[in-house]
C-alpha positions as CSV (number, residue, x, y, z in Angstrom):
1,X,-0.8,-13.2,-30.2
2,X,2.2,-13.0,-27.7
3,X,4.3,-11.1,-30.3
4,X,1.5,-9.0,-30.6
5,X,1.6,-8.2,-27.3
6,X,4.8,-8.2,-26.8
7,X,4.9,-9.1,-23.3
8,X,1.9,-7.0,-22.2
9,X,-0.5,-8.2,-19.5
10,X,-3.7,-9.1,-21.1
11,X,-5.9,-11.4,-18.6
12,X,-6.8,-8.3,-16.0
13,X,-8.2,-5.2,-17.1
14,X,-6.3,-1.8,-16.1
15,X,-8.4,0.3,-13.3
16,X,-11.0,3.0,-14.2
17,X,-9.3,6.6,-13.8
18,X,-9.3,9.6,-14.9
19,X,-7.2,12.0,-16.4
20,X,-7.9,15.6,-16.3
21,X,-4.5,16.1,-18.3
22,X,-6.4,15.1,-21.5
23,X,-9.1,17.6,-21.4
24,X,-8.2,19.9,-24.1
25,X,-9.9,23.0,-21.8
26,X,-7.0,22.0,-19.1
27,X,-4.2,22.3,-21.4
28,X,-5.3,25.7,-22.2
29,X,-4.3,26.4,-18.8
30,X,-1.1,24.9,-18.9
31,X,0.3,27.4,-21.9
32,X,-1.3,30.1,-20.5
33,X,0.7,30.2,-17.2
34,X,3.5,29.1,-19.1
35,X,3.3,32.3,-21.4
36,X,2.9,29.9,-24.3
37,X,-0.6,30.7,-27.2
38,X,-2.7,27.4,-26.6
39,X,-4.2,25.4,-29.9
40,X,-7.5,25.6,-31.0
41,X,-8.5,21.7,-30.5
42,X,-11.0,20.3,-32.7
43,X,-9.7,16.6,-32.9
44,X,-8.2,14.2,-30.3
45,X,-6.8,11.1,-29.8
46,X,-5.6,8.8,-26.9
47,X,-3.2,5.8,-27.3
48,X,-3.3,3.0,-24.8
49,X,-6.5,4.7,-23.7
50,X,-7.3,1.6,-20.4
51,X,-10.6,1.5,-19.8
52,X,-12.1,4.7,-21.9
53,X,-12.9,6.4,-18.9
54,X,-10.8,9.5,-19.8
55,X,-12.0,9.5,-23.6
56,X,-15.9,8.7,-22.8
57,X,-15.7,11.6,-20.7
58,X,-13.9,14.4,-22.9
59,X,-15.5,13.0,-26.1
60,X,-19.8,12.9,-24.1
61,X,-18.8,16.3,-21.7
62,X,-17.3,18.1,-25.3
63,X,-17.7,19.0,-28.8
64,X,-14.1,17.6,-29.7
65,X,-14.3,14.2,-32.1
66,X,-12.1,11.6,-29.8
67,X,-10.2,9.0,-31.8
68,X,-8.3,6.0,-29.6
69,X,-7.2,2.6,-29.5
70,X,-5.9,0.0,-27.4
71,X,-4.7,-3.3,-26.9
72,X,-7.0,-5.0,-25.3
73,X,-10.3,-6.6,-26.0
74,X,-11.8,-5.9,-22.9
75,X,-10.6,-2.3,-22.5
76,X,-12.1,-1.4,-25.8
77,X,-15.4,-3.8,-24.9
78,X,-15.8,-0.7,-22.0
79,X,-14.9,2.4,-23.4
80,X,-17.1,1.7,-26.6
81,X,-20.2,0.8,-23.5
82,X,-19.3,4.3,-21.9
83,X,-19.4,5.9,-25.3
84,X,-22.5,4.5,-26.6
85,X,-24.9,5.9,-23.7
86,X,-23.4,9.6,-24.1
87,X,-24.4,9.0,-28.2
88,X,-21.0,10.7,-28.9
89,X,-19.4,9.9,-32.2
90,X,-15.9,8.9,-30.6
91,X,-14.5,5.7,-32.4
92,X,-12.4,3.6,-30.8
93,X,-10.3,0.0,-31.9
94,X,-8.2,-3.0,-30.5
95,X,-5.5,-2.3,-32.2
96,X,-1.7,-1.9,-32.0
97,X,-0.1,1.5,-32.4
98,X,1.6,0.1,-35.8
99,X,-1.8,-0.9,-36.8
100,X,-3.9,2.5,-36.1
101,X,-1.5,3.8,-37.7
102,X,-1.5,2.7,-40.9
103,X,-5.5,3.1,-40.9
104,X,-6.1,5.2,-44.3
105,X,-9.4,7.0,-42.5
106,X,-7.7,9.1,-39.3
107,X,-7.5,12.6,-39.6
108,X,-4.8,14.4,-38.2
109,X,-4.9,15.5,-34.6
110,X,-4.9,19.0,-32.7
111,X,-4.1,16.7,-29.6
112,X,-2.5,13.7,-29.2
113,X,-2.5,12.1,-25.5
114,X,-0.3,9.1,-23.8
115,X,-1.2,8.3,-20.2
116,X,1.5,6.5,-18.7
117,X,2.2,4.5,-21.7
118,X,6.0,5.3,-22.3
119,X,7.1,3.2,-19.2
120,X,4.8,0.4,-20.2
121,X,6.4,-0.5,-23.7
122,X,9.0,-1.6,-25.8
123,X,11.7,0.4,-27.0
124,X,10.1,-0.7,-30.6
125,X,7.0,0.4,-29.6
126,X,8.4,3.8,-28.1
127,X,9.8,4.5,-32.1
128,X,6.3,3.4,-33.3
129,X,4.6,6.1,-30.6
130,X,7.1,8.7,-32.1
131,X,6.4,7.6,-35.8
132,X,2.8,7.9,-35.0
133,X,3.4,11.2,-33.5
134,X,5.4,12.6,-36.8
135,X,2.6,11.3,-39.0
136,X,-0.5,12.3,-37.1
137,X,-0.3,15.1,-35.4
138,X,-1.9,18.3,-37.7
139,X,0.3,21.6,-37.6
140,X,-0.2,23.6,-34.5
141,X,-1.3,20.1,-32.5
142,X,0.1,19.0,-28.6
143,X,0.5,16.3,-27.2
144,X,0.2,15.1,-23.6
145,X,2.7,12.0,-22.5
146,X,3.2,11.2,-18.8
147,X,5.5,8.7,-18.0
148,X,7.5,7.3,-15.0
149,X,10.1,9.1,-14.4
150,X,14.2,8.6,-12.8
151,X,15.2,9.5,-10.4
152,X,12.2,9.0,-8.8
153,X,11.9,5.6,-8.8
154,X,15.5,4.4,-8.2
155,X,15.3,3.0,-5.2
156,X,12.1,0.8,-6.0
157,X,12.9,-0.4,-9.5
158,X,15.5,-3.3,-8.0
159,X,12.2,-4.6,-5.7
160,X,10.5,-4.7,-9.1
161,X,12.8,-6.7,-10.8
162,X,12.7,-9.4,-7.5
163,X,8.8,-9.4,-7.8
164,X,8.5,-9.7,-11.1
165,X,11.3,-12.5,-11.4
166,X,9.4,-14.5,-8.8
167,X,6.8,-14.6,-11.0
168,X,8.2,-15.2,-13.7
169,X,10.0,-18.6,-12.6
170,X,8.5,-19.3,-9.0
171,X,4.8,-18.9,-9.9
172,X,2.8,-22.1,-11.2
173,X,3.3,-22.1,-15.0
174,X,-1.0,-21.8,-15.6
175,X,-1.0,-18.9,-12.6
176,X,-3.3,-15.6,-13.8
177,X,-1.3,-12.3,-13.5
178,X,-2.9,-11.5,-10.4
179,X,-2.3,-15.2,-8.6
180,X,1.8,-14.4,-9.4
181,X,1.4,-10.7,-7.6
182,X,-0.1,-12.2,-4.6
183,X,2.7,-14.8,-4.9
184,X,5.3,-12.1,-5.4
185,X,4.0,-9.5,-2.9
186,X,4.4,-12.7,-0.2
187,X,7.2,-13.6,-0.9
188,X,9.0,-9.8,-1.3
189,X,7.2,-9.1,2.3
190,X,8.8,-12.3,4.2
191,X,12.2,-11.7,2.3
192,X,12.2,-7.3,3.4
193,X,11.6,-8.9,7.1
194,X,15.0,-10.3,6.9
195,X,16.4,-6.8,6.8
196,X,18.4,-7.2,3.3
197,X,21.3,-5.0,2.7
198,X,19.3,-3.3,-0.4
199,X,16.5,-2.2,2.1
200,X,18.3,-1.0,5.2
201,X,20.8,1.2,2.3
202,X,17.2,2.5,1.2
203,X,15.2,3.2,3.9
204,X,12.5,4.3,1.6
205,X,11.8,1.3,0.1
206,X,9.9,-0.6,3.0
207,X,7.3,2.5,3.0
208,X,7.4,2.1,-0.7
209,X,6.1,-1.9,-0.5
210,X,3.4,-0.7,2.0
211,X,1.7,1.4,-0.3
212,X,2.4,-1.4,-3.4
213,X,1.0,-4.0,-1.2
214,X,-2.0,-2.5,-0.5
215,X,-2.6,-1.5,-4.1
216,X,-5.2,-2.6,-6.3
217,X,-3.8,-5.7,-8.0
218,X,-4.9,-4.1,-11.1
219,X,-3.1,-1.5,-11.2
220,X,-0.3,-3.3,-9.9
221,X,-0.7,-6.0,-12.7
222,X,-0.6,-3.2,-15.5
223,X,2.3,-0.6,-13.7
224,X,4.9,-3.1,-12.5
225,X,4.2,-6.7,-14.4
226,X,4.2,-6.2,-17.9
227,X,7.4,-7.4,-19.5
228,X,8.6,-4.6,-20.2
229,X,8.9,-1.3,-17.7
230,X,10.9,1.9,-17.8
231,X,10.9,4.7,-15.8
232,X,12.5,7.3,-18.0
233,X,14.9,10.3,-17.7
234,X,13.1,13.7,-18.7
235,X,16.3,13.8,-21.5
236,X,15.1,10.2,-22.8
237,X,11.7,11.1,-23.6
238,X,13.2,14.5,-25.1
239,X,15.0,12.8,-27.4
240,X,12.4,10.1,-28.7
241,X,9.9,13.1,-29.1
242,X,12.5,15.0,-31.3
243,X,12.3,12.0,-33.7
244,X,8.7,13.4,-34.1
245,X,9.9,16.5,-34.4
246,X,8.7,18.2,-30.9
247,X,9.9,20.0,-28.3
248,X,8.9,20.4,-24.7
249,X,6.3,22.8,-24.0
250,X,5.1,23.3,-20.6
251,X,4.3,20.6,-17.4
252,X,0.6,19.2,-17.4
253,X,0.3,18.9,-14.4
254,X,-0.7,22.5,-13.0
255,X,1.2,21.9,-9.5
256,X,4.8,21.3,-10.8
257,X,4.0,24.7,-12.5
258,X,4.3,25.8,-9.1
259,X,7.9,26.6,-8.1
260,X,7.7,27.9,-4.3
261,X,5.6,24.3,-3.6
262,X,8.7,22.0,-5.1
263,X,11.8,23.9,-4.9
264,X,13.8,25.8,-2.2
265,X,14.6,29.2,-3.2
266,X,18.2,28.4,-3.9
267,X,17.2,25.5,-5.9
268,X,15.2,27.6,-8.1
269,X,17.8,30.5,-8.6
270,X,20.2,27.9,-9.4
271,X,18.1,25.6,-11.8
272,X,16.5,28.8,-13.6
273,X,20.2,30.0,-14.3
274,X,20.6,27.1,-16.5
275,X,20.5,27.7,-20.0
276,X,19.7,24.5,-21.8
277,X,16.2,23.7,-21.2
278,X,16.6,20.0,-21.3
279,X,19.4,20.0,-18.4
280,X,17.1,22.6,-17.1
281,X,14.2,20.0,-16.5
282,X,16.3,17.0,-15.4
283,X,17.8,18.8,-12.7
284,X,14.5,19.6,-11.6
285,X,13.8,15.9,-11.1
286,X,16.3,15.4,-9.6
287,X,16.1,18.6,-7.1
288,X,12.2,16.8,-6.3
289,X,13.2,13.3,-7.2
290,X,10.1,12.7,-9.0
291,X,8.4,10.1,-9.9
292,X,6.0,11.0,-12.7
293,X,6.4,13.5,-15.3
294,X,3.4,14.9,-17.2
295,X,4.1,17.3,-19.8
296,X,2.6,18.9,-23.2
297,X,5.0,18.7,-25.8
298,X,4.4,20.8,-29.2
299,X,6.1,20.9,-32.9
300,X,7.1,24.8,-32.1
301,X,6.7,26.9,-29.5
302,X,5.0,29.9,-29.6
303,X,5.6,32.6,-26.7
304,X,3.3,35.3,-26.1
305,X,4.4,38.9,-25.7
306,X,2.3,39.8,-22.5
307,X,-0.5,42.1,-23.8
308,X,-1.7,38.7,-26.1
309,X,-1.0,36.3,-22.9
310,X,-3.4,39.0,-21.3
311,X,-6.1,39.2,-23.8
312,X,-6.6,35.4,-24.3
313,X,-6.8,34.8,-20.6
314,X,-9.7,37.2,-20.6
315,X,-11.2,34.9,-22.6
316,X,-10.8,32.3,-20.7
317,X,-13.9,30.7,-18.9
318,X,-13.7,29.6,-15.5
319,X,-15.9,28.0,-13.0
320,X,-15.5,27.4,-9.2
321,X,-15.6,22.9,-8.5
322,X,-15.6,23.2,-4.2
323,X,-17.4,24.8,-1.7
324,X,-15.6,28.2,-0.5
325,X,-15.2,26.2,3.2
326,X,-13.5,23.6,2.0
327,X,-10.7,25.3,0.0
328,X,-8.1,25.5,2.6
329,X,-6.1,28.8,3.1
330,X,-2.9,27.1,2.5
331,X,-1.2,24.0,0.9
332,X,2.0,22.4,2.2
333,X,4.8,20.8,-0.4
334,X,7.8,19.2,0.2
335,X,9.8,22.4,-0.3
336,X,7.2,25.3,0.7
337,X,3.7,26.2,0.5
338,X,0.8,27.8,-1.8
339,X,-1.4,29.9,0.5
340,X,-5.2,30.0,-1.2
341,X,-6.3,32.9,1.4
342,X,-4.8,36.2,-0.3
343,X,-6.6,38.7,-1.1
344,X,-6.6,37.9,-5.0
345,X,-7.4,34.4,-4.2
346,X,-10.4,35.1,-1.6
347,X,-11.7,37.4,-4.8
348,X,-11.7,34.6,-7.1
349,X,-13.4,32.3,-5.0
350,X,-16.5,34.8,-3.5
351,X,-16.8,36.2,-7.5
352,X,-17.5,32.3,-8.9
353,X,-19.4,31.3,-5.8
354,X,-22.5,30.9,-7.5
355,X,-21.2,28.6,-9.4
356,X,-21.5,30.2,-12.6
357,X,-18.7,29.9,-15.4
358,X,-17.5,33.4,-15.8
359,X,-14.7,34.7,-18.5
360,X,-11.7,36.2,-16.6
361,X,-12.3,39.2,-18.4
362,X,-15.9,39.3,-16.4
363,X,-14.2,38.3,-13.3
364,X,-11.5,41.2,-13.4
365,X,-14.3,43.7,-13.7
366,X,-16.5,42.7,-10.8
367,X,-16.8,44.2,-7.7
368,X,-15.0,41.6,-5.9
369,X,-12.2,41.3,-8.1
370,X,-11.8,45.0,-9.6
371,X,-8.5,46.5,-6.7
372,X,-6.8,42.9,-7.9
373,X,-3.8,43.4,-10.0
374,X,-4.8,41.5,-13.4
375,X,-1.4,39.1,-12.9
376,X,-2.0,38.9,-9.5
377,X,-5.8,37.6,-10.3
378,X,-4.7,35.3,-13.2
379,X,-1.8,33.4,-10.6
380,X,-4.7,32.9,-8.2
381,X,-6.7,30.8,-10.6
382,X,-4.1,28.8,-12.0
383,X,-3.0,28.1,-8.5
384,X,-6.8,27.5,-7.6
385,X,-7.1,25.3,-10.8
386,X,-3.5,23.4,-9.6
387,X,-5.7,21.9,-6.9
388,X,-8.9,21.4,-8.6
389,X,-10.9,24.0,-6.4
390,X,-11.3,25.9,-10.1
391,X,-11.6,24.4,-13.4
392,X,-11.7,26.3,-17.3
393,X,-15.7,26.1,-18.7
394,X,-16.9,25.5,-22.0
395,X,-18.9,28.9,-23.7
396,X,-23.0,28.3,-23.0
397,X,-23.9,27.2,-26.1
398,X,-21.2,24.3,-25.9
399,X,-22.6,23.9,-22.6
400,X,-26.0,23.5,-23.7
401,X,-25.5,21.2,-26.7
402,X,-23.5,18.6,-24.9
403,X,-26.3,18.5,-21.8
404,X,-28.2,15.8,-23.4
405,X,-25.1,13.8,-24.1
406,X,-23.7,14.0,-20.7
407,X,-27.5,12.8,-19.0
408,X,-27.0,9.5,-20.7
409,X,-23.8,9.2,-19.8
410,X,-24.5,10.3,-15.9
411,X,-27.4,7.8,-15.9
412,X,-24.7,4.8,-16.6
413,X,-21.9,5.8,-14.5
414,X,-25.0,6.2,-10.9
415,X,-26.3,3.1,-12.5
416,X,-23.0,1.4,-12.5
417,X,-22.5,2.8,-8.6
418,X,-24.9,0.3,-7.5
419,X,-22.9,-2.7,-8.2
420,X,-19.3,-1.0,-8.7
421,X,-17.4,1.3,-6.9
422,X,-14.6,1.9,-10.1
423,X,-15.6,5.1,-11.5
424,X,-15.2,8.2,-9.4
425,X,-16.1,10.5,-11.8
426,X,-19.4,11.9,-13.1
427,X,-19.4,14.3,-16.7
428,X,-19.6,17.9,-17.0
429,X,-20.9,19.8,-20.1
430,X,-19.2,23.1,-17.7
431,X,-16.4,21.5,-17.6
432,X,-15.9,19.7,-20.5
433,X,-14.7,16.3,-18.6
434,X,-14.6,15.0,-15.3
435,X,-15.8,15.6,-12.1
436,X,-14.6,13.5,-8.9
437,X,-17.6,12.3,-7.4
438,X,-16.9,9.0,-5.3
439,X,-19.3,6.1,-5.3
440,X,-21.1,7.4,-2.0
441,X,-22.4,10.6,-3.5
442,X,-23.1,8.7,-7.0
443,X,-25.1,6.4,-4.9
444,X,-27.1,9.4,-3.0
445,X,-27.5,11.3,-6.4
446,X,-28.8,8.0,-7.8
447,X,-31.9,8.2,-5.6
448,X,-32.3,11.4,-5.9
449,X,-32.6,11.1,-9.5
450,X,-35.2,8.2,-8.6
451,X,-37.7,10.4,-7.0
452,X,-36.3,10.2,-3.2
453,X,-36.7,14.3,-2.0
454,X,-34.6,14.6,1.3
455,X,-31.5,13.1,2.3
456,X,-33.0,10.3,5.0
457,X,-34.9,9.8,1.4
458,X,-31.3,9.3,0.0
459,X,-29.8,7.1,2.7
460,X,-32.4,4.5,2.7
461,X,-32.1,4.0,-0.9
462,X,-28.3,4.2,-1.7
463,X,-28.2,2.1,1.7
464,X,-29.6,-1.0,-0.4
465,X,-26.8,-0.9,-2.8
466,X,-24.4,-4.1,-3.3
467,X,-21.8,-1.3,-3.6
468,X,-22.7,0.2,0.0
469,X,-22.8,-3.1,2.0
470,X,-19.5,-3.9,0.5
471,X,-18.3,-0.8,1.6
472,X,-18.7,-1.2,5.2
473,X,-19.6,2.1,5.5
474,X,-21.8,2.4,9.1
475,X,-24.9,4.1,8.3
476,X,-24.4,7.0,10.6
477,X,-21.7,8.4,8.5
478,X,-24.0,7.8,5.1
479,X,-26.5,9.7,6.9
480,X,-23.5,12.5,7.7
481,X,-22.4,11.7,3.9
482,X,-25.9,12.7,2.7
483,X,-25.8,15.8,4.5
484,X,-22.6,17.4,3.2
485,X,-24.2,16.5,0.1
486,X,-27.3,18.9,0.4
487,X,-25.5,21.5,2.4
488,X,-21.9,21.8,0.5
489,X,-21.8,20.1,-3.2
490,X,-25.2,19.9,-4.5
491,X,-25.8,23.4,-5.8
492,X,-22.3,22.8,-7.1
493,X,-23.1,19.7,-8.9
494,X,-25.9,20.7,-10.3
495,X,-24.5,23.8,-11.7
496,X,-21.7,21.9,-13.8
497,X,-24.5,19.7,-15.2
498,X,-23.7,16.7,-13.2
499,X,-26.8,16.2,-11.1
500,X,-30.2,14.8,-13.3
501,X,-32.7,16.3,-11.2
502,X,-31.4,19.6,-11.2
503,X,-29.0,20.3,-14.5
504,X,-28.4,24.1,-15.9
């Protein structure tokens, strides 16, 4: 079993996120702005999917057959739970990536998603993810791969190698995984106060251990005390993704699409002079020093002369996810800032604010948006979409046919809230995925779905939740909680199908 694993935690589960990189509608918005023609997606797969959280949710909320597998047991044990209540048809396996592999029944695959699972592994496994990759991925397909990235994480990975080495020879031999983190984190935290040469050379590093301290030992478990763990140079994943024959498509992740956020001005004439497109990216980290990269990568490119970029953003569907008041009117990065109160952007936001998906085509024509330069209206929703104030919609039918799937799965995830406080998320037939709803509005949707009418209704009920009194939450700010929800989110919840007593 250990050579199976080859070194991989297995006796704690990984935490329950989500990744909104993996739903297929998201990516469309990626090669869009990127001036790239997006696939049609039909199939999908996710290797080293954790918990399923991501895959229940794109395979119940879509039409799109999900295909995964992971190493563990357990994490299987709850995707396949989350899977069965939305009825979807998604099958999932324990298995090695060597192993699904060689399966003689998997199709090929218009998407094929890695979340985080490049730093986690093996260089053999790495060529087995690549091999897969080659083999499995249809003509036309993407594929999403996050991993973390250097430079990034520099200055931390020598604090990684002390923790981990404590565990590995100061912890008790029959210590779990998360006994030799506690043991580790003590132990790094009485050795920092001595002020070590290493720390006081990187000043970032004692901020760095706050925020790993205080993490979820979980997370912590899976991202810094597997065996093995390798934060990656953009031009190291490049070239194990050319063994599959790719080539680098566009960032995932909306925001890094967004220049004037990350990079001075100089450091963006300068990096967009250079020609290779490679060297082009890993200056970039290191002009931002980041620390996770999450990119689509596809087989060929395949640019769009502007009138087709154009035409299939008209057909895009989009659909406002926050109240108008709370979308601020600008967003500060480390290098500039995104304002969200221009004109273009202030048309966007009062032509969705019903709530209703619209096609950008439809949006450009109405009376709010019609003076707005067609570029200048397209920019404002991917920059809206950057920070999850817009999301792309599935067409009605869609919408309509995955309803009864995404009620079942609703019904599990408010049920779960009661006892848990994991899953953030409720499904979206709009949306096609995700949407973040936290365990305090799960718990007030929960009674409305039990018959309770008005929020003091609400409160009482979600106030005799396990998951409530654990909280600590006083019940003034529930009552404030319950509140916001009937004034600012309910109408938008229930328009993207994620409310029970009130769906589309």
């Amino acid at each position: 079993m250990q050579d199976r694993l080859r070194g991989y935690v297995d006796d704690v589960g990984y935490t329950f996120g989500v990744c909104p990189e993996l739903n297929p509608l998201h990516a469309r918005l990626a090669f869009l702005q990127a001036g790239l023609a997006p696939p049609a997606i039909r199939t999908a797969c996710e290797l080293g999917f954790g918990q399923g959280v991501s895959l229940a949710l794109h395979a119940g909320a879509s039409e799109v057959q999900w295909w995964g597998t992971d190493l563990l047991p357990v994490h299987v044990d709850s995707a396949r739970a989350l899977c069965a209540a939305s009825g979807t048809d998604a099958r999932v396996f324990a298995s090695t990536f060597a192993e699904f592999h060689a399966r003689p029944d998997l199709p090929g695959f218009d998407f094929i998603g890695l979340h985080g699972v490049l730093s986690w592994v093996s260089a053999q496994t790495r060529s087995e993810i690549a091999a897969f990759l080659r083999d499995r991925l249809a003509p036309g397909g993407i594929v999403y791969a996050s991993c973390n990235t250097l430079p990034g994480w520099s200055d931390l990975a020598p604090l990684r190698e002390l923790a981990t080495q404590h565990a590995a020879r100061i912890a008790p031999e029959r210590a779990t995984t998360v006994d030799r983190i506690d043991a580790a984190l003590d132990f790094m935290q009485r050795f920092l106060d001595t002020n070590p040469l290493y720390a006081t050379t990187n000043p970032r590093v004692i901020e760095r251990f706050e925020r790993m301290r205080r993490a979820d030992r979980r997370y912590l478990a899976h991202e810094f005390f597997n065996r093995d763990w390798h934060p990656l140079h953009f031009s190291e994943v490049a070239a194990l993704f050319a063994e599959a024959g790719l080539e680098h498509a566009c960032p995932a992740h909306l925001r890094d699409q967004l220049d004037g956020l990350l990079l001075t001005r100089e450091q963006q004439a300068m990096i967009g002079g250079i020609p290779d497109a490679h060297f082009r990216e890993t200056a970039r980290d290191f002009a931002t020093n980041r620390q996770f990269r999450r990119d689509y990568w596809v087989r060929s490119r395949r640019p769009l002369d502007d009138d087709t970029r154009r035409a299939l953003w008209r057909e895009t569907r989009v659909v406002l996810t926050s109240h108008p008041d709370d979308i601020p009117a600008k967003i500060v990065g480390e290098r500039g800032e995104v304002r969200l109160a221009e004109p273009a952007h202030r048309a966007v936001i009062d032509a969705l604010a019903s709530y209703r998906p619209s096609s950008v085509g439809s949006l450009a024509e109405s009376p709010a948006c019609h003076d707005i330069a067609f570029d200048a209206l397209t920019d404002a929703i991917h920059a809206l979409a950057a920070f999850g104030h817009v999301m792309p919609a599935q067409d009605d039918a869609t919408i309509a046919r995955c309803m009864p799937r995404v009620a079942g799965l609703n019904a599990l995830l408010l049920a779960r809230a009661r006892a848990s406080d994991d899953i953030d998320f409720l499904a979206s037939p709009v949306t096609g995925g995700g949407v973040a709803v936290d365990t305090i509005d799960q718990l007030l949707i929960a009674a409305m779905a039990d018959g309770a009418r008005t929020p003091a209704a609400w409160v009482a009920h979600a106030a005799t939740a396990p998951s409530f009194i654990a909280s600590g939450m006083e019940a003034r700010r529930l009552a404030a909680r319950a509140d916001r929800l009937a004034d600012k989110r309910l109408a938008m919840l229930g328009a993207l199908g994620c409310v029970p007593s009130i769906q589309r």
